[in-house]
N, C-alpha and C positions, 0 to 999 in steps of 0.2 A: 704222829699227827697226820692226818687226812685230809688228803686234796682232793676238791671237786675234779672229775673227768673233763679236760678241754672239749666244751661240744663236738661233733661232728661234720663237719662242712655238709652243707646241702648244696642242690644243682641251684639255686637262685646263688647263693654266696659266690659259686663257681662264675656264674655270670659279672658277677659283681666285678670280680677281681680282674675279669676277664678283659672288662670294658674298662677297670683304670689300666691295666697293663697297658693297653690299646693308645689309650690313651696321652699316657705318660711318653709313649714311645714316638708318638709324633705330633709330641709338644716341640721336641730337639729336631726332630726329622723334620717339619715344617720351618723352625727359626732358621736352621742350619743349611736350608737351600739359598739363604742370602747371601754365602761370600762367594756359591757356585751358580748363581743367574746375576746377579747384580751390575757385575761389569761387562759382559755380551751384550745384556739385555737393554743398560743404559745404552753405551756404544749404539747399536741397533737403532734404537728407538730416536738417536740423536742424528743416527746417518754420518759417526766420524768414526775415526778407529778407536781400536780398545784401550792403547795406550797414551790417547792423548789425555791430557791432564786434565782437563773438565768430567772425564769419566769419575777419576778418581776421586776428586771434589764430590760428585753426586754419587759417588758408592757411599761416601762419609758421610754426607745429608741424610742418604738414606737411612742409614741405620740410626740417628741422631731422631729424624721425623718416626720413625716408628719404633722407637724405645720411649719416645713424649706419649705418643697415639697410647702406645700401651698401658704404659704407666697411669695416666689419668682416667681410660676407661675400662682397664683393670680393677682401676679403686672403685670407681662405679659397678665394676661387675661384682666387683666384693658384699657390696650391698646389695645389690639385687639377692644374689647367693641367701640374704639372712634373709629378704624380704619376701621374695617370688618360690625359694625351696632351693635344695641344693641338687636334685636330680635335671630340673627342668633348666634352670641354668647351666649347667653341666651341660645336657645334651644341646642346649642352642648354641654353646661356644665353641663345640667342636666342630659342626656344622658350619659354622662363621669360619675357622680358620679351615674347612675342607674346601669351599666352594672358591673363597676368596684367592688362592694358589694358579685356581683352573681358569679364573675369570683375569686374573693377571697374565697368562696365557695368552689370552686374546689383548692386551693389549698395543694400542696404535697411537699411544702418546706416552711421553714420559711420567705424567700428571697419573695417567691410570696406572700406570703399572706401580707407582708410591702410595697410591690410593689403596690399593687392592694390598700389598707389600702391609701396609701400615694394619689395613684392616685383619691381616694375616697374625699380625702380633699380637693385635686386642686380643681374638679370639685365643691364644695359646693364654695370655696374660689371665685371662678369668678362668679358662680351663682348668690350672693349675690349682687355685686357688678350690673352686667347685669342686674338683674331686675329690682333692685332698680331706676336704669338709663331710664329703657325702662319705667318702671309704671311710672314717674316723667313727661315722656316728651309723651304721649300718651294722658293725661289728656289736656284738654286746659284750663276750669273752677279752677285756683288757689283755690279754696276750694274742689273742690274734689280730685284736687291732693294731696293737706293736708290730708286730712281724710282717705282716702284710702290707700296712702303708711303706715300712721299709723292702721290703721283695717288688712291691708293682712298680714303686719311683727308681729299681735298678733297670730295669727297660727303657728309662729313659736314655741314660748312655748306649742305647741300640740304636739308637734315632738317628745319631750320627753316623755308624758305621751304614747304616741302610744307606741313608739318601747318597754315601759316598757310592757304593755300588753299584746303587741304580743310574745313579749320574755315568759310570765307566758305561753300564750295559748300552743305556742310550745313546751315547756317542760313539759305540761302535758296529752299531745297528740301525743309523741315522737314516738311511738308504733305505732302509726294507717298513719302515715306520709308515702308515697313511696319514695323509696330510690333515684331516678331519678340521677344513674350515681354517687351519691356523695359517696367519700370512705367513708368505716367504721371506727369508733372508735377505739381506743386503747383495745383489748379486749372486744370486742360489737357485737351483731348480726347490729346493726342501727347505722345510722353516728349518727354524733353528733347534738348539738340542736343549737350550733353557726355555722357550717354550711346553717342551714335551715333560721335561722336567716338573715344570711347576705345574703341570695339569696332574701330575702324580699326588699331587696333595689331595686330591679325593679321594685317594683310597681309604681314610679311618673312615669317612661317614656311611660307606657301604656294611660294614659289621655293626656297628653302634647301632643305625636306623634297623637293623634287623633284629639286635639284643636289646635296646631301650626300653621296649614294651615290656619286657619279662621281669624288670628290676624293679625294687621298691625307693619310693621318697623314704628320705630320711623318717624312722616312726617317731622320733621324739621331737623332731622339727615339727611334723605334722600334728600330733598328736597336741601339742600347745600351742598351734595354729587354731585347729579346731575348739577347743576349751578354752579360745582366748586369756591365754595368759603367757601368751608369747609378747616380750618387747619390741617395740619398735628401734628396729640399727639407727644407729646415728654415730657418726665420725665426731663428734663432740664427746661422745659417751667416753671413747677411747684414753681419752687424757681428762679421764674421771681418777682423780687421787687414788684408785684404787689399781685402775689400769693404767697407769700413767706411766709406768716402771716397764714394765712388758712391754710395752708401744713404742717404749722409745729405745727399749734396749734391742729387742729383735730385727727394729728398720734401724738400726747401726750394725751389725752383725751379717743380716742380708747384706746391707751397702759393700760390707766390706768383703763377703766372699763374692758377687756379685763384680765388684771393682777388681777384683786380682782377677777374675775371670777372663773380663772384656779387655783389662788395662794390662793386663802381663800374656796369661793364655793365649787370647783369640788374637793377638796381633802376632804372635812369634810364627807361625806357619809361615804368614805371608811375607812380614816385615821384615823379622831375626834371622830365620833359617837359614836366607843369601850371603848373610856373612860370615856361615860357619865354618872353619878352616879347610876342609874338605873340598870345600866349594871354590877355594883361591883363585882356580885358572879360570873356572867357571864366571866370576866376579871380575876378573881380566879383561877375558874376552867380551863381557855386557856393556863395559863399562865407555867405551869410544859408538858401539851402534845405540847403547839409550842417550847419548846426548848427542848424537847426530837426530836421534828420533825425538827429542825435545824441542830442536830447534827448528824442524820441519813442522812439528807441531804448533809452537809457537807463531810461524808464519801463516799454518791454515786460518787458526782461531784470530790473527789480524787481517784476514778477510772478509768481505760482506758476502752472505749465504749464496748469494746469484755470481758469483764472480770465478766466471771459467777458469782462471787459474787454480782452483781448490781440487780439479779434478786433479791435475797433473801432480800438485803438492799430495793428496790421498793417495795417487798411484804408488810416488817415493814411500810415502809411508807404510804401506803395505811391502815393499822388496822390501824394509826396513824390518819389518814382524817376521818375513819370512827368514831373513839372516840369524833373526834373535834365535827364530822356535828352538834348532835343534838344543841351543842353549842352553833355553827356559824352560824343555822338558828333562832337562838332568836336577835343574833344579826343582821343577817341580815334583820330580819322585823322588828326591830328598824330603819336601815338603809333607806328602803323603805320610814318609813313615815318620816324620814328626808327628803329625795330625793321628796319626794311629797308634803311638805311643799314649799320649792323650786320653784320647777316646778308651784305648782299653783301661790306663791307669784310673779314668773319673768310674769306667764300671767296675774296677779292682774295689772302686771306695764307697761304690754304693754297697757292693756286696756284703765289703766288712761293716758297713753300720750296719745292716740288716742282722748280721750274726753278731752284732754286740747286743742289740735288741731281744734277739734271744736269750743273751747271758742275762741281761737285764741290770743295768746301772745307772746312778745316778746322772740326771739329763745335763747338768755341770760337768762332772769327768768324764762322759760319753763326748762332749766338745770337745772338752783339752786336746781326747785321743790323738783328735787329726788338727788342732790349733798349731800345738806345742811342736811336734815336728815341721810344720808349715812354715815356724820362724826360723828353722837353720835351712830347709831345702832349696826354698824359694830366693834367697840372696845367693847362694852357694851357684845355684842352675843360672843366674843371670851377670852375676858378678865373677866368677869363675870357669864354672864347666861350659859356657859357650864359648869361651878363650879356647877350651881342649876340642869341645866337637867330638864327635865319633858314639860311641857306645857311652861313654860316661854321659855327654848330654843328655842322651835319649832319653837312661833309664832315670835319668833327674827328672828329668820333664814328666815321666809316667807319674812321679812320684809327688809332682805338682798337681797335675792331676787329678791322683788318688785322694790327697787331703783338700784339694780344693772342692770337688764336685763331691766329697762325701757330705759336705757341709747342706749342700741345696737336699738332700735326703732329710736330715737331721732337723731342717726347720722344718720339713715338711709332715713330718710326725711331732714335733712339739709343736708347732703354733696350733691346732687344734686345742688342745689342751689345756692351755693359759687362757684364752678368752670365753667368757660365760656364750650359751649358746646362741643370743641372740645378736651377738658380736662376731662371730667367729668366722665368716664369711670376712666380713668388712675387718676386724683385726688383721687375720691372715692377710688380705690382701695389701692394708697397709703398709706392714712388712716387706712385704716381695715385691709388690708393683711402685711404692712410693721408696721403699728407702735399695731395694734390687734392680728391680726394670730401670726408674728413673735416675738413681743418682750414682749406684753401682756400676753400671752400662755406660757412662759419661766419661768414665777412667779413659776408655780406647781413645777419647778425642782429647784428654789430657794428655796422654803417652804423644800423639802422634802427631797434634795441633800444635801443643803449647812444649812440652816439658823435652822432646827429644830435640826439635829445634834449637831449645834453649842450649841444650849440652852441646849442638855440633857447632853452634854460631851463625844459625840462621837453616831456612826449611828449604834452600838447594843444598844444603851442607847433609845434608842428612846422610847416615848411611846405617846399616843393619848395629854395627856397634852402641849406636846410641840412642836406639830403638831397644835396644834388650839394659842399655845402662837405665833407662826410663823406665822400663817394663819393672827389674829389680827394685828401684826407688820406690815405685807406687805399689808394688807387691810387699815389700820389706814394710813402708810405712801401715798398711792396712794391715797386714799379718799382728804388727805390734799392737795396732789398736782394737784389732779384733780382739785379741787374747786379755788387754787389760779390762775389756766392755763386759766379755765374756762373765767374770767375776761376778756381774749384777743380774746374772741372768736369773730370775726366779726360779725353783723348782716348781714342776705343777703341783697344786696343793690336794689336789682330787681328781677322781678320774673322771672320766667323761660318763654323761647321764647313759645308762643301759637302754 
């Protein structure tokens, strides 16, 4: 039997792919500057130190206000996507989240730099969504639309190795940098180094604004725009008897690899990693200067803002940073090659979905793949191997990684698919901004707010133990309920229009 030849890639296609690459890459690279500006920049902006407790309060805001921000006008950007075309929506989002980074930059109050921060999410929030839709339906060969959505979404695990380097380059080149308009530091001749930072988010919209013009609107989007016999989106259409099944199985599935994400993942760097056995002396010696540096703190923030004693209490607190640092930098390069563990393990996992895609299997046992071992690693890595520490951690945690963030690939090549075309914009984003961004992302402030507290006996009791006992819990619990949801997941019944 005879197969058709896979077309040929042409130079627009190359653009194409070029500009989701682009794209995908610093969707993570723009989110992923929030745990490295967040707390300088509040601190800063606040005029206290960085480890007084009000920081950390508005680190936690912050990402609460713009995982909301996102979520809701993601879902709006989902619809625009079906309504306005999915190229022009595409390139306004990326735009929104390039400019928004550099304008946060310049911020001189707390209020802008949350503003800008939040605005930063939108724009990744509907990016994702808009490309995924536009690469999906720009393809017309059904296996290069496979491969490709899955190849361009493994650049997004670069995102994160990027922004961590360009973070090292700029704080050790702080000096030789031009101040270009940005205020000074608290006490500094030179801004700061998350300023310079966040003006790096401009970099995608310099290639896009250059490649944009040369790409095509979706033709089948267009082509039934024009012929009007395109529908009108509507989030009601969604949990239409027919899509009712899809809508509600994908935004549980999102949630739940979304939730191990934020609620296990993204807190162990900062949270877990301090009380990994390795770290004993290191956790020794922190443990008498951070509650000496509590309780100075404690008495700044019983101050009124005018009251000259706050200079002398800031002075103590600052010896007080300075005794920690050498500390806090053994922990923090422990930290790192956690975070790098990570990161390579989530692009280990983007790579294997993209070569199962190859192989080509059914879009139910293509999940289990990375399900199924997610429900022995993920308890194992939080319940166990952080007890040992060392090597065995690590290579758990890559391995958390690996089947956690292969998942965010996986919907990102099926939800196309499932929704008819005049949904697909607005389903997709359903999905990922309503049941991922909004209620998947909420895990971190369940781990950190409510549920690790609960285990130590109250939120001074806290300590890294019971932070990775919570992480396990809500990782274990979602892991199971992902795998049982999984079951209903529809096969797609047709492929996408040519």
């Amino acid at each position: 039997m005879s197969t058709s030849p896979t077309p040929r890639f042409t130079r627009t296609q190359w653009l194409i792919i070029t500009i989701a690459a682009i794209g995908f890459l610093f969707d993570t690279y723009e989110l992923l500057m929030t745990p490295l500006v967040a707390a300088p920049a509040i601190a800063e902006l606040l005029k206290i130190p960085q480890n007084n407790p009000i920081v950390t309060d508005w680190v936690g805001r912050l990402l609460w206000i713009s995982a909301l921000c996102g979520g809701v006008f993601g879902l709006l950007g989902g619809w625009l996507v079906d309504k306005l075309g999915r190229k022009a929506v595409m390139g306004l989002s990326i735009f929104v989240y390039s400019f928004s980074p550099m304008f946060a930059a310049y911020s001189s109050s707390l209020e802008m730099f949350v503003f800008f921060r939040s605005t930063t999410f939108i724009g990744v929030c509907v990016e994702f969504v808009a490309a995924i839709t536009w690469l999906a339906e720009v393809f017309a060969d059904p296996k290069q639309r496979e491969r490709w959505l899955g190849i361009t979404q493994a650049f997004a695990s670069l995102g994160g190795v990027l922004v961590t380097v360009i973070s090292i380059w700029l704080s050790s080149h702080l000096k030789d940098l031009p101040h270009l308009g940005l205020p000074l530091g608290l006490g500094s001749t030179d801004p700061a180094a998350w300023r310079y930072l966040l003006m790096t988010g401009l970099l995608p919209a310099i290639p896009i604004a250059l490649l944009l013009p040369f790409v095509p609107e979706s033709q089948v989007w267009k082509e039934k725009r024009a012929a009007g016999t395109l529908k009108r989106p509507s989030f009601a259409a969604l949990f239409a008897p027919e899509l009712r099944r899809v809508t509600l199985v994908t935004a549980v599935l999102s949630a739940c690899a979304y939730g191990i994400a934020f609620g296990a993942l993204q807190v162990t760097v900062a949270r877990v990693t301090p009380g990994l056995p390795e770290l004993k002396q290191q956790a020794a010696e922190l443990a008498p200067l951070r509650k000496e540096a509590e309780a100075l703190n404690k008495q700044l923030n019983a101050l009124p803002a005018a009251d000259p004693a706050r200079k002398e209490l800031a002075a103590q607190i600052k010896a007080n940073f300075v005794k920690q640092k050498p500390i806090n930098d053994v922990v923090k390069e422990r930290g790192d090659q956690v975070q790098f563990r990570q990161e390579m393990g989530g692009l280990t996992g983007r790579i294997l979905l993209a070569a199962f895609l190859f192989i080509g299997m059914s879009r139910v046992k293509l999940l289990k793949i990375f399900q199924v071992p997610a429900l022995v690693v993920l308890p194992l890595t939080y319940f166990m191997f952080f007890k040992n520490g060392g090597e065995i951690f690590l290579w758990s945690y890559f391995l958390c990684g690996l089947f956690t963030v292969a998942q965010f690939s996986y919907f990102g090549e099926y939800l196309p698919k499932v929704f008819p075309l005049h949904l697909r914009g607005t389903g997709g984003s359903f999905a990922t901004n309503v049941g991922g961004r909004m209620i998947g992302t909420s895990m971190a402030t369940l781990n950190t707010v409510w549920l690790a507290p609960l285990i130590a006996g109250g939120a001074q009791a806290v300590k890294p133990m019971h932070v990775a006992m919570a992480a396990g819990g809500i990782a274990t619990a979602l892991a199971v309920i992902a795998f049982l949801v999984g079951f209903f997941l529809p096969e797609p019944k047709e492929q996408l229009e040519p």
